[in-house]
C-alpha positions, -999 to 999 in steps of 0.1 A, spaced: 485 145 512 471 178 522 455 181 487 437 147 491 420 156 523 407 193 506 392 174 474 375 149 498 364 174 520 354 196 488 335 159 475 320 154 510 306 190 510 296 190 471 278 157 472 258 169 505 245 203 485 240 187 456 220 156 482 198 185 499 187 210 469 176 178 458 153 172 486 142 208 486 136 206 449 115 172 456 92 192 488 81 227 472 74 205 437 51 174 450 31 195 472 15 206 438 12 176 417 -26 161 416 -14 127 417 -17 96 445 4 97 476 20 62 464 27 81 430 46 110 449 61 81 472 78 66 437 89 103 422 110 110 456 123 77 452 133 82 417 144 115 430 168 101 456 180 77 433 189 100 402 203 121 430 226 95 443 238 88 407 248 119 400 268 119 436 285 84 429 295 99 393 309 130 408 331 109 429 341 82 401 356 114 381 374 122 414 390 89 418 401 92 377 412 127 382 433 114 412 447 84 394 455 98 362 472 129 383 493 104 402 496 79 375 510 97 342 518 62 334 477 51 328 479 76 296 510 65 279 500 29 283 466 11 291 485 -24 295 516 -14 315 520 -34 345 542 -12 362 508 14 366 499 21 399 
């Protein structure tokens, strides 16, 4: 249990670094690019959203870590019922 709440409080505080050097990558860049306002609007857009895949994949090999941790059923057998 206690090892649960460190990896989601180690996911929580990964995915928030990872969230805001982002950001601060997006600020001191665009500030120098010659293009439109609404061109700069779209790049931190595509910004966020490349940033929030990369979160949501960090997490999604956190849940199969967990899983295949708790479940050494899942790698013996793909079809088993009996796998949690």
């Amino acid at each position: 249990m206690i090892s649960v709440l460190l990896a989601c409080a180690l996911l929580v505080v990964l995915t928030t670094v990872i969230h805001y050097e982002a950001l601060v990558l997006m600020s001191s860049a665009l500030p120098g690019l010659r293009i439109t306002p609404r061109a700069k609007l779209l790049l931190v857009m595509l910004g966020a959203f490349v940033a929030h895949a990369v979160e949501i994949g960090i997490y999604g090999l956190a849940a199969t870590w967990f899983r295949r941790d708790r479940c050494g059923c899942c790698q013996a057998s793909r079809h088993s019922t009996d796998c949690c």
